[in-house]
C-alpha positions as CSV (number, residue, x, y, z in Angstrom):
1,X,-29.5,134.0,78.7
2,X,-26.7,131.9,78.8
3,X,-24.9,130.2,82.7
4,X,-21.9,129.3,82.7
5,X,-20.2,127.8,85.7
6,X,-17.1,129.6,86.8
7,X,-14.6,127.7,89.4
8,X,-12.7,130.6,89.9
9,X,-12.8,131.7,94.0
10,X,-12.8,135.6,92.5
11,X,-15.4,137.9,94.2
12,X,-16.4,140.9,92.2
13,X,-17.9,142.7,95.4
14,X,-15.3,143.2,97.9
15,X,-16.4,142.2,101.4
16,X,-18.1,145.7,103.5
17,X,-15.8,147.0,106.1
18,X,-18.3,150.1,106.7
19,X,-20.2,152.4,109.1
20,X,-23.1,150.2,106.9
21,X,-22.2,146.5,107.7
22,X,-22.3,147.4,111.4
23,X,-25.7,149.1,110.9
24,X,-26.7,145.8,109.0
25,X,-25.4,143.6,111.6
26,X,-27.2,145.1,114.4
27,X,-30.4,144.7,112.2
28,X,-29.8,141.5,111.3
29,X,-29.8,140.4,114.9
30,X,-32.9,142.0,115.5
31,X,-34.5,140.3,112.9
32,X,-33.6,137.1,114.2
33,X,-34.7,137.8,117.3
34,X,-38.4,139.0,116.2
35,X,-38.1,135.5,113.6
36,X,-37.2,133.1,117.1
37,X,-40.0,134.6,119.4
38,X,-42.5,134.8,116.2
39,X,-41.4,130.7,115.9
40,X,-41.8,130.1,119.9
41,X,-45.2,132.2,119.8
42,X,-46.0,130.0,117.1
43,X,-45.1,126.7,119.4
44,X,-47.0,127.4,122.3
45,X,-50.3,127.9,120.6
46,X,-52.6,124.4,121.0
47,X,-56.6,125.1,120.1
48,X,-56.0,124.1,115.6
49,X,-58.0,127.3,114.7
50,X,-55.7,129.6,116.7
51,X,-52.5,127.6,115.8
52,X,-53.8,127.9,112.1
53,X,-53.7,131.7,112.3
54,X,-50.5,132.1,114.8
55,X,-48.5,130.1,112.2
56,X,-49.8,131.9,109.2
57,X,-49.1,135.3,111.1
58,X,-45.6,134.6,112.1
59,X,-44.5,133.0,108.9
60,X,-45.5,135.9,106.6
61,X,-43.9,138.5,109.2
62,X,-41.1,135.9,109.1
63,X,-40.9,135.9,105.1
64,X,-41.3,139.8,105.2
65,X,-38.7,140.5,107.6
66,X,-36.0,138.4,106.2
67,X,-36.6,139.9,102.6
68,X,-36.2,143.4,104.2
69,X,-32.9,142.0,105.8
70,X,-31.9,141.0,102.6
71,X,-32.9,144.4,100.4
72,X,-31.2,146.7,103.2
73,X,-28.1,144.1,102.8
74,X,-27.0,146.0,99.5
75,X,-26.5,148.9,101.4
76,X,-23.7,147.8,102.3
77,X,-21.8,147.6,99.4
78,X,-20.7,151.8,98.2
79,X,-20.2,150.5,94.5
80,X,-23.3,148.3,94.3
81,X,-25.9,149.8,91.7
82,X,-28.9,150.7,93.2
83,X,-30.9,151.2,90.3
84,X,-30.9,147.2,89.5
85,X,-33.3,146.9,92.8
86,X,-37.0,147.0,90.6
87,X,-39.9,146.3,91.2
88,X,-40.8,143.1,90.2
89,X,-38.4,140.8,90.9
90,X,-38.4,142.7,94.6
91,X,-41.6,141.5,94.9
92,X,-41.2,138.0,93.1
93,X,-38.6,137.4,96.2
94,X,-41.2,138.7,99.1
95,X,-43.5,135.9,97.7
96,X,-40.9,133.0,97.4
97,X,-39.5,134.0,100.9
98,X,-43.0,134.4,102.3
99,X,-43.6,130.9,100.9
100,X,-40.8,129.4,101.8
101,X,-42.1,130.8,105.6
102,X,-45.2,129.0,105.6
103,X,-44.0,126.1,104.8
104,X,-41.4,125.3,106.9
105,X,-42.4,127.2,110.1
106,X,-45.0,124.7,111.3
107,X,-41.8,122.1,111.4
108,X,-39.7,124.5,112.4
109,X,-42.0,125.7,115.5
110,X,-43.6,122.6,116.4
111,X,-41.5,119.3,115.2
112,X,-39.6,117.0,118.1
113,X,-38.2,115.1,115.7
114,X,-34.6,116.4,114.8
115,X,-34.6,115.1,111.6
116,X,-37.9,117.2,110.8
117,X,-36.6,120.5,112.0
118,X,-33.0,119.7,109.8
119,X,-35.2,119.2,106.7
120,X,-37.2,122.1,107.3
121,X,-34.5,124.5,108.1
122,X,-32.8,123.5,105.5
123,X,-36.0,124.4,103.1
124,X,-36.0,127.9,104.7
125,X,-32.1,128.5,103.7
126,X,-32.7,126.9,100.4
127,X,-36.0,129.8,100.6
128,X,-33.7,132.6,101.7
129,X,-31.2,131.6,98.6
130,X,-33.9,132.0,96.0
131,X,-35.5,134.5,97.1
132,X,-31.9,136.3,96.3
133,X,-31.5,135.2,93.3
134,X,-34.6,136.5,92.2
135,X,-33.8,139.7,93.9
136,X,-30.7,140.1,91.9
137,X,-32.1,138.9,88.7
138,X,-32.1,142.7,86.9
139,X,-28.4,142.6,87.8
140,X,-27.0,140.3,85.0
141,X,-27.5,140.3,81.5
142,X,-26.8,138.1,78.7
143,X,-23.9,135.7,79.5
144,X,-24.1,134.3,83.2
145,X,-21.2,133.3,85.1
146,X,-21.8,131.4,88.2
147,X,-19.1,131.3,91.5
148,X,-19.2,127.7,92.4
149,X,-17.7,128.4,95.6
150,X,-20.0,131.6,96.5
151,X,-22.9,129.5,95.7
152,X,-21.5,126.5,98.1
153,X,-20.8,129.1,100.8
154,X,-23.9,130.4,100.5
155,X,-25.9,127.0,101.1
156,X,-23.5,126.5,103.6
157,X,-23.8,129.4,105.6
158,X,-27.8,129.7,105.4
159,X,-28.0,126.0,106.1
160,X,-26.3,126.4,109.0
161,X,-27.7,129.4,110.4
162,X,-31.2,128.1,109.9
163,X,-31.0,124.5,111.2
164,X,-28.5,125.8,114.2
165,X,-31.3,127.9,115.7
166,X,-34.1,125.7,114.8
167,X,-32.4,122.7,116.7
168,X,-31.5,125.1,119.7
169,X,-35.5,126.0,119.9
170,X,-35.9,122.0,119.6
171,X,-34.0,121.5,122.2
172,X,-35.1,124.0,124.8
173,X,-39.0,123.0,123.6
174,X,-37.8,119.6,124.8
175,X,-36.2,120.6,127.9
176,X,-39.0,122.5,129.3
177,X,-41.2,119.2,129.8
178,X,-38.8,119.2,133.0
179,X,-37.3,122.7,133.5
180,X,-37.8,126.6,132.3
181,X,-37.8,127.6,129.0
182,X,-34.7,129.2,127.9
183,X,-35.7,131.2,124.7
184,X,-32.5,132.4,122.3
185,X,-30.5,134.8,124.0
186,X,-29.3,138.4,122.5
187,X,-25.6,137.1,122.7
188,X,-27.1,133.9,120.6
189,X,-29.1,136.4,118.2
190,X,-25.5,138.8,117.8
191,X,-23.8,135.4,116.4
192,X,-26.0,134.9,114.1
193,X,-26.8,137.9,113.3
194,X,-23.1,137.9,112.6
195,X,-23.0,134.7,110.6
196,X,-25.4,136.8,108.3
197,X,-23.3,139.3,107.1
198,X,-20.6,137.2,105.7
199,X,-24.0,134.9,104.1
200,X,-24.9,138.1,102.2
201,X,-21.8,138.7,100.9
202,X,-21.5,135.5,99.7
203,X,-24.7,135.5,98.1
204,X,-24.0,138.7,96.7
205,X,-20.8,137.1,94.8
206,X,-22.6,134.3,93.5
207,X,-22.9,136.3,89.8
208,X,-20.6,139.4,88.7
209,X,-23.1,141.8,89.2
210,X,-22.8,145.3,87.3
211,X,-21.1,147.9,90.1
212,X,-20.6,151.6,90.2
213,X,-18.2,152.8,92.5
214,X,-19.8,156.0,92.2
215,X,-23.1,155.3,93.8
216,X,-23.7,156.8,97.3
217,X,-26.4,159.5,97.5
218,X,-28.6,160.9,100.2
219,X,-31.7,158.8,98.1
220,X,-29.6,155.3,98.9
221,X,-29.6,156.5,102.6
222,X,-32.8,157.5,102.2
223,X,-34.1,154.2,100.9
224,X,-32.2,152.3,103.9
225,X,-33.7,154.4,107.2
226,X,-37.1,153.8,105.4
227,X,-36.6,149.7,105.4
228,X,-34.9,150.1,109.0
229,X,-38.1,151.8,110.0
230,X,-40.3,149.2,108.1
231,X,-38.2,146.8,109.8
232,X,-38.4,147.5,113.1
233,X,-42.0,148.9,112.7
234,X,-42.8,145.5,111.9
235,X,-40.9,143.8,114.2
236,X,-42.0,145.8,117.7
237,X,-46.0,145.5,116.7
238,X,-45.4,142.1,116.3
239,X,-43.6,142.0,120.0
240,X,-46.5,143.5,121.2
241,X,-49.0,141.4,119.7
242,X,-47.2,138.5,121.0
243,X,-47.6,139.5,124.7
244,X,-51.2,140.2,123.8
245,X,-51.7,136.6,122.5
246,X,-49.8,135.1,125.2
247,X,-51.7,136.8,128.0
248,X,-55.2,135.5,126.3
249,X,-53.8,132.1,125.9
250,X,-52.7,132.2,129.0
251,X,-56.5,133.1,130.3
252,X,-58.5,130.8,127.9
253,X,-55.9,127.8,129.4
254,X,-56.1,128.6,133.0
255,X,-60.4,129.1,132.8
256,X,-60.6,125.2,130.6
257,X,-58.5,124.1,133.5
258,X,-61.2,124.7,135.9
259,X,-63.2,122.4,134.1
260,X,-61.5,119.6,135.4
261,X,-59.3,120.5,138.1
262,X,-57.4,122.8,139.8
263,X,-55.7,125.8,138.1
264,X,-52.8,124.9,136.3
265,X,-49.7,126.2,136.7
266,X,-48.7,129.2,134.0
267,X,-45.5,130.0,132.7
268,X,-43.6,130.1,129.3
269,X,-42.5,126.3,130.3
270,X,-45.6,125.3,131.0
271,X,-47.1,126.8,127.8
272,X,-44.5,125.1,125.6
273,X,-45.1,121.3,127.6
274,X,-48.9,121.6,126.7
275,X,-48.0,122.4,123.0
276,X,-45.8,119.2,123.2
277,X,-48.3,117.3,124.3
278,X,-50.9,118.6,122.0
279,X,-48.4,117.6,119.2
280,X,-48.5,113.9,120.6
281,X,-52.4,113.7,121.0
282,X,-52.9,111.7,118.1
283,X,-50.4,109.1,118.8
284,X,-51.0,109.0,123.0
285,X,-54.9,109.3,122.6
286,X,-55.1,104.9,122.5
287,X,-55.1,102.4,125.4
288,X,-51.3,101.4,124.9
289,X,-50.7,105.0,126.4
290,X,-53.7,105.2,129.2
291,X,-52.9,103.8,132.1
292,X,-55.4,103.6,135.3
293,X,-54.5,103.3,138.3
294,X,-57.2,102.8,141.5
295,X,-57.1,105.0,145.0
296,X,-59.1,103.6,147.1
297,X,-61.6,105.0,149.4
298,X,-62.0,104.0,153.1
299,X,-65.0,104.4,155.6
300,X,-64.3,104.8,158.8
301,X,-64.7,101.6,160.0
302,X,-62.1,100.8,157.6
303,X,-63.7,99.3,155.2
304,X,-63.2,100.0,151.2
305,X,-66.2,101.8,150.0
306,X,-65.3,102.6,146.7
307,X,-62.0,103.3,144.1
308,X,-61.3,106.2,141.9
309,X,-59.9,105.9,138.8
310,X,-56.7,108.2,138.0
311,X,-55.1,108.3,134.5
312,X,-51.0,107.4,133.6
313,X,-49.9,108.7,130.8
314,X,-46.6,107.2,129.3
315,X,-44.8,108.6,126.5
316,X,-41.7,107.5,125.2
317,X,-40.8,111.5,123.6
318,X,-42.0,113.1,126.6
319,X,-42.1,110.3,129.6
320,X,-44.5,110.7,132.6
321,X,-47.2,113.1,131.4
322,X,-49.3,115.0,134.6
323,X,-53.1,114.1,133.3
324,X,-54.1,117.9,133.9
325,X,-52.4,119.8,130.8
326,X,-53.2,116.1,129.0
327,X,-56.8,116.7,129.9
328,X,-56.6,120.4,128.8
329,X,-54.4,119.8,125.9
330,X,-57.5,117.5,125.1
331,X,-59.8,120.0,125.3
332,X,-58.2,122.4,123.2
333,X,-58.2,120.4,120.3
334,X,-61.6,119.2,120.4
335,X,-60.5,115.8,121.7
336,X,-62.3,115.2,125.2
337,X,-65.1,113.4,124.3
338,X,-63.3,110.8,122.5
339,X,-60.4,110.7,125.3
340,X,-63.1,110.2,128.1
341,X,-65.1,107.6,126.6
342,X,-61.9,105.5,126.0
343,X,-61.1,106.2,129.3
344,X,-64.8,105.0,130.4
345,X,-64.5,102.0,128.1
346,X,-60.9,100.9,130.1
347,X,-62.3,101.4,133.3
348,X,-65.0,99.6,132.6
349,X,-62.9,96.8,131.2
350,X,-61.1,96.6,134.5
351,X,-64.4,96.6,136.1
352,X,-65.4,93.4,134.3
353,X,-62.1,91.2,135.0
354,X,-62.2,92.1,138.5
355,X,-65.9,90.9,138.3
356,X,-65.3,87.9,137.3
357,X,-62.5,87.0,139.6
358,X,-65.5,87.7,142.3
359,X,-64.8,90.8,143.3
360,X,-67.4,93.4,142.4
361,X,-65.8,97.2,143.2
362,X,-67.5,100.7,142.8
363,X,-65.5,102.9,140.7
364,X,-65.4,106.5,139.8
365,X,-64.3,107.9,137.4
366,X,-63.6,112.0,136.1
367,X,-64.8,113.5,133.3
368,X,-65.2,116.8,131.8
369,X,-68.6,118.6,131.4
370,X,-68.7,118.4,127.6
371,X,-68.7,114.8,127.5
372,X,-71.8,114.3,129.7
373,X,-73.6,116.7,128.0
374,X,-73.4,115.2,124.6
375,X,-76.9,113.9,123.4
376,X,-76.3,110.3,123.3
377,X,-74.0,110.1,126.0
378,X,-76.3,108.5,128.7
379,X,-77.6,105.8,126.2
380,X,-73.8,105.3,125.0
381,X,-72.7,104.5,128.7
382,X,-75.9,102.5,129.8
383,X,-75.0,100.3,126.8
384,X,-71.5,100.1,127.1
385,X,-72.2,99.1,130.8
386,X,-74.5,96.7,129.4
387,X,-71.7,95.2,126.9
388,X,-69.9,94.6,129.8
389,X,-72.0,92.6,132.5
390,X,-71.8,95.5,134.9
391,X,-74.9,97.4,137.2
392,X,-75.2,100.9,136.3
393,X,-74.8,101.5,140.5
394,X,-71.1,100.5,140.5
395,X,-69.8,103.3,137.9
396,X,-69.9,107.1,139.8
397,X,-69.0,109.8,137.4
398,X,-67.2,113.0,139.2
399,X,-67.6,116.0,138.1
400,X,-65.4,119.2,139.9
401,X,-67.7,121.9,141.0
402,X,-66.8,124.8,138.9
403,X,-68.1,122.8,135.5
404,X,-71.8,121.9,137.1
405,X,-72.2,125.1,138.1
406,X,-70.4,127.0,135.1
407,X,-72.9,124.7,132.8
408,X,-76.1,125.6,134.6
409,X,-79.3,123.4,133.5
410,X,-77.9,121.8,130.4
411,X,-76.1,120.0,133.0
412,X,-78.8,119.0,135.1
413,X,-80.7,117.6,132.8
414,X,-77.3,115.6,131.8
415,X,-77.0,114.5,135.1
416,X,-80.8,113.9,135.6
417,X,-80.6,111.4,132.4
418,X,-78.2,109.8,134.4
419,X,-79.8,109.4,137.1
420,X,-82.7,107.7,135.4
421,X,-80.5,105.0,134.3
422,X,-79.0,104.1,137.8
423,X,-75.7,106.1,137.5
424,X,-74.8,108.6,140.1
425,X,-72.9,111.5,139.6
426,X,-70.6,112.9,142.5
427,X,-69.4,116.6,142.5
428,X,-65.7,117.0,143.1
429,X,-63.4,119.0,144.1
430,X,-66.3,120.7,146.3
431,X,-64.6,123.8,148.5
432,X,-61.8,124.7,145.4
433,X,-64.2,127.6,144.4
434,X,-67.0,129.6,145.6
435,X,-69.1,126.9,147.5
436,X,-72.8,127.4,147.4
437,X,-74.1,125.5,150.2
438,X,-77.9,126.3,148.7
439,X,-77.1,124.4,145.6
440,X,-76.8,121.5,146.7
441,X,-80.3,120.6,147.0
442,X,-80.8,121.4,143.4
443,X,-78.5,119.5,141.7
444,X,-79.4,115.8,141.3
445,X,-76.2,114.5,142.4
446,X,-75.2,111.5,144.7
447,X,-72.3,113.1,146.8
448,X,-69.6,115.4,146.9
449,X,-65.9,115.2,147.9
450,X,-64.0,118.1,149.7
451,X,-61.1,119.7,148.1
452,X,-57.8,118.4,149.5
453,X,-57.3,122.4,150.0
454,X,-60.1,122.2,152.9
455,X,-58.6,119.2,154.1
456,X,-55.2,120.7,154.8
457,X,-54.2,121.1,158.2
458,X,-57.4,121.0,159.3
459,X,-56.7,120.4,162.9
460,X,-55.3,123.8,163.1
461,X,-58.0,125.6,161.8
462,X,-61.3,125.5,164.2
463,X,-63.1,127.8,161.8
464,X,-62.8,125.0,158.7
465,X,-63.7,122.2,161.2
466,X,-67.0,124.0,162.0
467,X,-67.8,124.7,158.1
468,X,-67.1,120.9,157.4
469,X,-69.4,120.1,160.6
470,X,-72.0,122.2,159.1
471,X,-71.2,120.9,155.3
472,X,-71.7,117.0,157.0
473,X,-74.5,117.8,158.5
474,X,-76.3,119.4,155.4
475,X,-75.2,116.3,153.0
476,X,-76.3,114.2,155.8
477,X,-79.5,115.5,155.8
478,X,-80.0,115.9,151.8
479,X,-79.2,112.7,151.7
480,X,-75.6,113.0,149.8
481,X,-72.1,110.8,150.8
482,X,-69.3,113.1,151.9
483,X,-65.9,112.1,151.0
484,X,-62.6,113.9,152.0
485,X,-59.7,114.0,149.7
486,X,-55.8,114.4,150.4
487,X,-55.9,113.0,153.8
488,X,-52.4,112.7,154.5
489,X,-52.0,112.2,158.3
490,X,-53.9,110.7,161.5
491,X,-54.4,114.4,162.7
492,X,-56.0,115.6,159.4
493,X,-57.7,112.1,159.8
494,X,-59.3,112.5,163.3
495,X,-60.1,116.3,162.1
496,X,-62.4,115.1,159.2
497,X,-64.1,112.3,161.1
498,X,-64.7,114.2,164.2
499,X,-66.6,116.8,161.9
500,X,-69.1,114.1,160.6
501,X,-67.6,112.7,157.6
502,X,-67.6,108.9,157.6
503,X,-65.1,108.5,153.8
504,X,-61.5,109.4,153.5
505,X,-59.3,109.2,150.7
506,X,-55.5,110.1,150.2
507,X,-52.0,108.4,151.1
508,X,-52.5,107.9,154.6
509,X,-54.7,105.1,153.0
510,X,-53.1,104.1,150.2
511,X,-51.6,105.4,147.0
512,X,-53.1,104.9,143.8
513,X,-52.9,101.1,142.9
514,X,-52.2,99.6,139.4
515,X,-55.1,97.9,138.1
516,X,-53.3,94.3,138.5
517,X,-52.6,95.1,142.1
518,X,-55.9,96.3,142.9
519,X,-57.8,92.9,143.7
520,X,-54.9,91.4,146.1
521,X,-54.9,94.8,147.9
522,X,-58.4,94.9,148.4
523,X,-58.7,91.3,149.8
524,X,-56.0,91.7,152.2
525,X,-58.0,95.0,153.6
526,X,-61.0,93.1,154.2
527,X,-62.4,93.2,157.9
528,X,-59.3,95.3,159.0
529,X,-59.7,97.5,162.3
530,X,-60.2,101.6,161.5
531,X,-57.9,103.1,160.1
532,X,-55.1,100.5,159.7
533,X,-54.5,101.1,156.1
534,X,-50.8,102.9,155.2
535,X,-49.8,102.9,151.3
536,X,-50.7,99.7,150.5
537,X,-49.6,97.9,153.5
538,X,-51.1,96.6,157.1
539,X,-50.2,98.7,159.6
540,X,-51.2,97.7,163.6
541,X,-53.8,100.5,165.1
């Protein structure tokens, strides 16, 4: 088989003005529309296993669809020989688009990088052109002649199409680290499903293919409902798979949240900002990126009793990260242990400076269940405390309530081991769940801290003041501190003391301190009168 390369602009196959081009538009948008939503299902995904299989799912409903786009696309052409559609090179294009699918949809869902997502869509048109050619290969014989300019329209076209709507979902991925989602629009889908039919056309006129203006029988029609059916068959289980996948993502996210905080907040944005940050783990899981900050906590004689250590994350992709889908990002991917003992390991570097400029401060610090449950993890900590001069009674670990409970005795035993060693372990975020009072006496804790949530307008609310009376009084008598978080104003103040509770934490105090700032702030606190401490700054009584 010979090629020869033809400058001439002439196209064999006239361009379809037919009942059949509209029927392939209107297809053709639909496809794109499934492909975008299969590519943004794709993106939100975070856990590697799951992403593993979402990615290989969509890209080989991606590769299937587009070849079915581009079998039905000879329908639209009357004179076009049907009979050159066989077998095998019908199915030698499935696999090269299918292929090309895999390949490129990981960059194509996932990458931030513009330069990535152009390269990749550009491997998906380059895909989408082969996968033609091979298509069409049973069309030619002997001598071919190839239309320079239908081949450069061609790349062209594709190129475009491809890379346009990959940098449109890069850019509304981006955006939705501070706004909603805005996923590609029908209008967008009817452009390009526009944009395709001139692409086929093109690609159709890239060799003089054998025609027969004959050609137009009820099998042809046939042939076509049956790939519009396969089509959209295809297309609407996939649909509905998605919203299944998205509503147990949604679940399994929201229920790992508990393990460290407060329920996250759900939406499509939300989804896609913890797949971005999942994407950056690698790169923001290293001290140049984890910053700790210090909030202190005050007795009621004014005093500073201890400071809890809250994570900064800076990114320069992204900016200010919240530490809760960081955390559960984290956790996702298998990375919590290693995050929180780095975490652990810069607190405790903290700890040490501010030791030896002679102040010795009481810190806790959060961490999720999985990390104190690991085997080694109380001798790892007693000898990293060790490594750095400090007494095992000046590092707390919290803990929120819904992991000691949820982990039942493999955490007591963690804890226990703990305990052994001189390190206490302080149950936070007591009040955000389903409180049992009787537990308390089990669990080999030190303290617990009420949820900002039962702090809230507490004055107003004689029913919570006489369950915190009753919760002081308990801890009191167990022998556990009580600590009240989110105190905000003197009222929610003189609530929470007049219930029994003698340490108070939130910005009525002070806000969380860098760690260069924390020493010179808690000198000039020293020996102040109750409750004379406002963000940082002396405030008369």
């Amino acid at each position: 088989m010979n090629f020869l390369v033809e400058n001439a602009t002439r196209f064999t196959v006239s361009f379809p003005l037919s009942q059949q081009s509209v029927l392939f538009w209107v297809f053709a948008s639909f496809v794109v529309h499934i492909c975008q939503r299969l590519v943004e299902q794709a993106g939100t995904v975070v856990d590697l296993p799951s992403r593993r299989l979402s990615v290989s799912q969509s890209a080989m409903c991606i590769g299937c669809l587009v070849w079915a786009l581009d079998v039905v696309g000879f329908f639209m052409y009357p004179g076009l020989a049907r009979e050159g559609l066989q077998l095998t090179p019908a199915l030698g294009a499935l696999l090269i688009m299918t292929g090309s699918a895999r390949l490129t949809v990981p960059h194509l869902s996932r990458a931030s990088d513009a330069r990535k997502v152009v390269v990749a869509g550009l491997g998906l048109a380059i895909g989408m052109v082969v996968a033609h050619l091979t298509l069409v290969a049973d069309y030619v014989h002997g001598q071919i002649r190839i239309n320079l300019l239908a081949v450069g329209t061609s790349i062209l076209l594709a190129v475009a199409i491809a890379v346009a709507i990959a940098l449109r979902h890069r850019l509304a991925r981006l955006r939705a680290v501070r706004a909603d989602f805005r996923s590609l629009s029908w209008q967008e889908a009817t452009l390009a499903g526009a944009a395709i039919v001139p692409l086929h056309w093109c690609l159709i006129n890239i060799f003089p293919i054998r025609t027969n203006q004959g050609i137009h029988n009820a099998e042809s029609v046939t042939l076509l409902v049956t790939l519009l059916v396969f089509g959209l068959a295809v297309g609407m289980d996939q649909l509905q798979n998605l919203r299944h996948e998205q509503s147990r993502q949604s679940l399994l996210n929201r229920a790992l949240s508990l393990v460290r905080s407060s329920p996250r907040r759900v939406g499509k944005a939300a989804d896609i900002q913890l797949s971005l940050i999942a994407d950056r783990l690698p790169e923001l899981i290293s001290p140049a990126h984890l910053q700790m900050y210090f909030q202190p906590i005050v007795t009621t004689g004014g005093t500073v009793w201890q400071q809890e250590a809250l994570l900064r994350i800076a990114d320069p992709v992204m900016g200010s990260i919240s530490p809760e889908p960081f955390f559960l990002a984290a956790e996702l991917q298998g990375k919590t242990t290693v995050l929180d003992r780095m975490i652990l390991q810069i607190v405790m570097g903290h700890m040490q400076r501010w030791q030896q400029q002679g102040s010795v401060l009481t810190v806790a610090v959060n961490v999720a269940p999985v990390t104190l449950a690991a085997a080694d993890f109380a001798d790892w900590l007693q000898a990293a405390l060790r490594q750095h001069g400090l007494a095992p009674h000046y590092l707390k670990l919290e803990l929120t309530e819904h992991a000691i409970i949820a982990s039942g005795e493999s955490m007591v035993s963690a804890m226990t081991a703990l305990r052994m060693r001189g390190i206490g372990v302080i149950m936070d975020d007591f009040g955000a769940g389903y409180s049992s009072l009787g537990v308390l006496a089990a669990l080999p804790i030190e303290g617990i801290k009420c949820d900002r949530l039962f702090v809230r307008d507490l004055q107003h609310d004689p029913r919570r003041q006489a369950m915190l009376r009753h919760i002081a009084a308990l801890a009191g008598e167990l022998g556990l501190s009580v600590t009240a978080e989110g105190v905000e104003s003197r009222e929610e103040l003189a609530a929470v003391a007049n219930a029994g509770i003698g340490s108070f934490q939130g910005y009525l105090f002070a806000a969380a301190l860098p760690a260069a700032e924390v020493i010179p702030w808690h000198r000039q606190s020293t020996g102040l009168a109750p409750f004379a401490l406002n963000r940082g700054r002396i405030q008369p009584v």
